[in-house]
Residue frames relative to the residue before (quaternion, step in Angstrom):
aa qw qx qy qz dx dy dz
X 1.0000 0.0000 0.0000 0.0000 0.00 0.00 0.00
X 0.2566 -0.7994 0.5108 0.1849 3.33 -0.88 0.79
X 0.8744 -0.2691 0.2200 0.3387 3.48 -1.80 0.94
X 0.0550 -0.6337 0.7046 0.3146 3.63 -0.67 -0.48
X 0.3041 -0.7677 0.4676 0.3154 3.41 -0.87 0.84
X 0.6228 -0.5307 0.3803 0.4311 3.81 -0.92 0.45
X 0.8148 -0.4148 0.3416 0.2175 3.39 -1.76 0.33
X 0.7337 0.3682 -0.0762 0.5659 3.14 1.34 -1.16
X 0.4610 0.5752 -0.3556 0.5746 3.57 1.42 -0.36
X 0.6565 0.4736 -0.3654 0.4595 3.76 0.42 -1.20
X 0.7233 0.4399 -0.3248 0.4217 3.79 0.59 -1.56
X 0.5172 0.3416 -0.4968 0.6074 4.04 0.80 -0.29
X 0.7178 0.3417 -0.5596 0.2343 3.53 -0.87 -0.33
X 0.6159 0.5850 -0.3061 0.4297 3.44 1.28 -1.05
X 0.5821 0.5000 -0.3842 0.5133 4.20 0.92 -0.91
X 0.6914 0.5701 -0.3255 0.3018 3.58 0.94 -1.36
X 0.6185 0.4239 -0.2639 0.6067 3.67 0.87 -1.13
X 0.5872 0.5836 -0.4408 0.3468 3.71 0.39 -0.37
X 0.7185 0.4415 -0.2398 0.4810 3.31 1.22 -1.41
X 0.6512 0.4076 -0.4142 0.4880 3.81 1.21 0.01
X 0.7877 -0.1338 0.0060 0.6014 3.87 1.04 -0.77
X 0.6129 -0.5658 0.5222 0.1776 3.08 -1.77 0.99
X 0.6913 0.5223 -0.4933 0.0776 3.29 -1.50 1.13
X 0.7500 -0.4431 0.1016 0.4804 3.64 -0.87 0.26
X 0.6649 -0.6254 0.3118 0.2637 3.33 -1.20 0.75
X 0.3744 0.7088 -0.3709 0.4689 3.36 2.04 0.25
X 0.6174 0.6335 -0.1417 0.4444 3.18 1.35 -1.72
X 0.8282 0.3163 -0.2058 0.4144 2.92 -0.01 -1.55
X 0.5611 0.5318 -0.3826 0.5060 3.97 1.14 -0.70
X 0.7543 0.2763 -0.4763 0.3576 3.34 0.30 0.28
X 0.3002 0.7700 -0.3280 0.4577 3.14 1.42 0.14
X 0.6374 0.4618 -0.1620 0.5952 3.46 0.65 -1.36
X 0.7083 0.4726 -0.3636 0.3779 3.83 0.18 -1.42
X 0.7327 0.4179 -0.2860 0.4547 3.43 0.88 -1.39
X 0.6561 0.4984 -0.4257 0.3741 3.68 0.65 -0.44
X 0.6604 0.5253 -0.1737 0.5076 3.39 1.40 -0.65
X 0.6539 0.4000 -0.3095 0.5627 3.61 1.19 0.36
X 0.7806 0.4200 -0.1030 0.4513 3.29 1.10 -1.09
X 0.0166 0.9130 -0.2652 -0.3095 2.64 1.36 -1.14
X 0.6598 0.3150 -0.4187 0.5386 3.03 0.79 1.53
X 0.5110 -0.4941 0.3860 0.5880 4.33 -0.32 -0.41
X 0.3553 -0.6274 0.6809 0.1283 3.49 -1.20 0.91
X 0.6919 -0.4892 0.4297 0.3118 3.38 -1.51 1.04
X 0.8488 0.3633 -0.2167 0.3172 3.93 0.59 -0.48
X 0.3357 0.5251 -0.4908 0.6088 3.25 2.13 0.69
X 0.8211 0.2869 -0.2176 0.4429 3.61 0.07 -1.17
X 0.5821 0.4865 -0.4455 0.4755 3.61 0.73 0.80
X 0.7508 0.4400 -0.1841 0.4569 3.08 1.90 -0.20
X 0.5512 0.4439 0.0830 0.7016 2.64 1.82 -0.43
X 0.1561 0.8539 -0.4810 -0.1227 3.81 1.13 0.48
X 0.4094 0.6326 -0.4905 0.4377 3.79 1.33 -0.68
X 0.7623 0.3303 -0.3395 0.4409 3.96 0.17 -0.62
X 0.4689 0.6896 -0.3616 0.4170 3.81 1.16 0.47
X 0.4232 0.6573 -0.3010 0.5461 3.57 1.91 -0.34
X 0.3300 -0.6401 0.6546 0.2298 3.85 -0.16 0.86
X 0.5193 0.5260 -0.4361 0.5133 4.23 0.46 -0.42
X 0.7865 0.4599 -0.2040 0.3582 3.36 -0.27 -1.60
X 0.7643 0.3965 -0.2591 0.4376 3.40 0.87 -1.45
X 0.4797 0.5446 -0.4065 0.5551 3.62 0.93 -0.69
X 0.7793 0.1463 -0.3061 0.5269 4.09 -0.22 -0.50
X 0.4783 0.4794 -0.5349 0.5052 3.83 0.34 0.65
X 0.8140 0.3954 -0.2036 0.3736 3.37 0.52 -0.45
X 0.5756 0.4602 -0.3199 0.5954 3.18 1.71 -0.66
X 0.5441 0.5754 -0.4508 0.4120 3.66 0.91 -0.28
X 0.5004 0.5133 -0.3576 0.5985 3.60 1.12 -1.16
X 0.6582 0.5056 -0.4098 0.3784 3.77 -0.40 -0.97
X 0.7758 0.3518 -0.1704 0.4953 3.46 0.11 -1.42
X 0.8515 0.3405 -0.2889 0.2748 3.43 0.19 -0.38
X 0.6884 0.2073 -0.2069 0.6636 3.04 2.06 0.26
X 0.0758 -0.9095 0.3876 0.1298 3.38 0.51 1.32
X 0.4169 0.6053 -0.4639 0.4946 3.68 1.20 0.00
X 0.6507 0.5496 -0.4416 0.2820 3.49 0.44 -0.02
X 0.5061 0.7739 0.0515 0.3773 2.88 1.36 -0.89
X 0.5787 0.5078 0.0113 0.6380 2.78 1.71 -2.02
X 0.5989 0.5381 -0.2295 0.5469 3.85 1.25 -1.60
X 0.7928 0.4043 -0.3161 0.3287 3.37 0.08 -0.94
X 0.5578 0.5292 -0.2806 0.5745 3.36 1.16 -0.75
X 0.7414 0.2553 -0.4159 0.4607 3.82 0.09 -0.23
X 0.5809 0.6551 -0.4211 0.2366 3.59 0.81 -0.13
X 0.6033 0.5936 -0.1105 0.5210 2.88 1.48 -1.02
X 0.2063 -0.7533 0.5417 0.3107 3.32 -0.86 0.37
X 0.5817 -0.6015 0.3897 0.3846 3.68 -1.33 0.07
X 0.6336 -0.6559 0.3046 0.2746 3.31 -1.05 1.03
X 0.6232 0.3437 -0.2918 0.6390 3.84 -0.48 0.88
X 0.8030 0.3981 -0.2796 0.3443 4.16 0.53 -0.40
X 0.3670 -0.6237 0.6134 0.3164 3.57 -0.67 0.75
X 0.5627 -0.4864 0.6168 0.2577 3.06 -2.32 0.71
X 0.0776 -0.8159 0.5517 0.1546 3.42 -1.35 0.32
């Protein structure tokens, strides 16, 4: 299970994506959720959302997530396994 990120962690992720695109904090919080589950934009934000279809845009939407919640980061990396190693 991953972290919950803190209160103030959420509002930086939310200023970050702001400073790359523009919309209501409904929007953009899912934004965050889906980057934080998936960890990257699923095909049905940026089909909704074509402005997040721009490999640019989405890459700094996500690095915005990154920085502003660095435990994510930390999460994603233990999910994964390391390249060349079998699960056990």
């Amino acid at each position: 299970m991953l972290p919950a990120p803190t209160v103030r962690q959420w509002n930086q992720a939310r200023l970050r994506i702001k400073n790359v695109i523009e919309g209501p904090n409904t929007d953009i919080d899912r934004i965050i959720t889906a980057v934080l589950e998936t960890g990257t934009l699923p095909a049905t934000l940026k089909a909704e959302y074509p402005l997040l279809a721009r490999n640019e845009i989405a890459q700094r939407v996500v690095a915005a997530v990154r920085a502003a919640i660095p435990s994510f980061g930390e999460s994603q990396a233990a999910r994964k396994p390391a390249q060349g190693s079998r699960p056990t």
